[in-house]
C-alpha positions as CSV (number, residue, x, y, z in Angstrom):
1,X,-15.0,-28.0,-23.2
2,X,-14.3,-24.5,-24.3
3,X,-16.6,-21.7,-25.4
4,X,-17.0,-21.9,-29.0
5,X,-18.4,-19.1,-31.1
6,X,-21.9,-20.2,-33.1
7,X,-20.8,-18.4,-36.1
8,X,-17.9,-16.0,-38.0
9,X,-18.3,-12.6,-37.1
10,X,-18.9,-10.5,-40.3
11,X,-16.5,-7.6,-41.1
12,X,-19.3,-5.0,-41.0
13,X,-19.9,-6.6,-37.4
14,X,-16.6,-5.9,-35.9
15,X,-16.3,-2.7,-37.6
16,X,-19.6,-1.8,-36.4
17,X,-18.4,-2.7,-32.8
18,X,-15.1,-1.2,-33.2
19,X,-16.3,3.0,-34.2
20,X,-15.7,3.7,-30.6
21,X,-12.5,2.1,-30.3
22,X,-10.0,4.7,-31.1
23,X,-8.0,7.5,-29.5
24,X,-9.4,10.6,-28.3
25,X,-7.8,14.0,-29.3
26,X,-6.5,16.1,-27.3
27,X,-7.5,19.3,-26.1
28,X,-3.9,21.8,-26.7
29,X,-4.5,25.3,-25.9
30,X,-1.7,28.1,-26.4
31,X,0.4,29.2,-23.4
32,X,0.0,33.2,-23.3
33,X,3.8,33.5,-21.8
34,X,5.6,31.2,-24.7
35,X,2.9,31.0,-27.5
36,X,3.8,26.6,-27.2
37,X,0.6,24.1,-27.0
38,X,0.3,22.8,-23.4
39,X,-2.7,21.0,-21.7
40,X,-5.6,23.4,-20.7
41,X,-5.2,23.5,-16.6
42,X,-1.8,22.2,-16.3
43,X,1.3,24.0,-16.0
44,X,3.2,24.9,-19.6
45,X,6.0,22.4,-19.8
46,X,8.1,24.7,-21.9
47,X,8.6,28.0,-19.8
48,X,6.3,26.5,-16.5
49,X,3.5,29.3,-16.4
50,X,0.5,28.7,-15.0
């Protein structure tokens, strides 16, 4: 026999559980050569400074 769930999970419930599950924002600074957002610590993909 498969697992069985004793009850229906309520909306609130899943919401509840769910707050976390969403995607994080990322950090963009400005790259002082070009002015373009780029990744803090990574090399700017638009004119390659550092």
């Amino acid at each position: 026999m498969a697992a069985v769930p004793k009850s229906r999970r309520s909306h609130r419930e899943v919401r509840l559980r769910r707050t976390h599950w969403r995607a994080k924002l990322l950090a963009a600074t400005e790259c002082p050569q070009c002015h373009e957002f780029r990744l803090p610590h990574r090399v700017c993909p638009h004119c390659g400074y550092y």
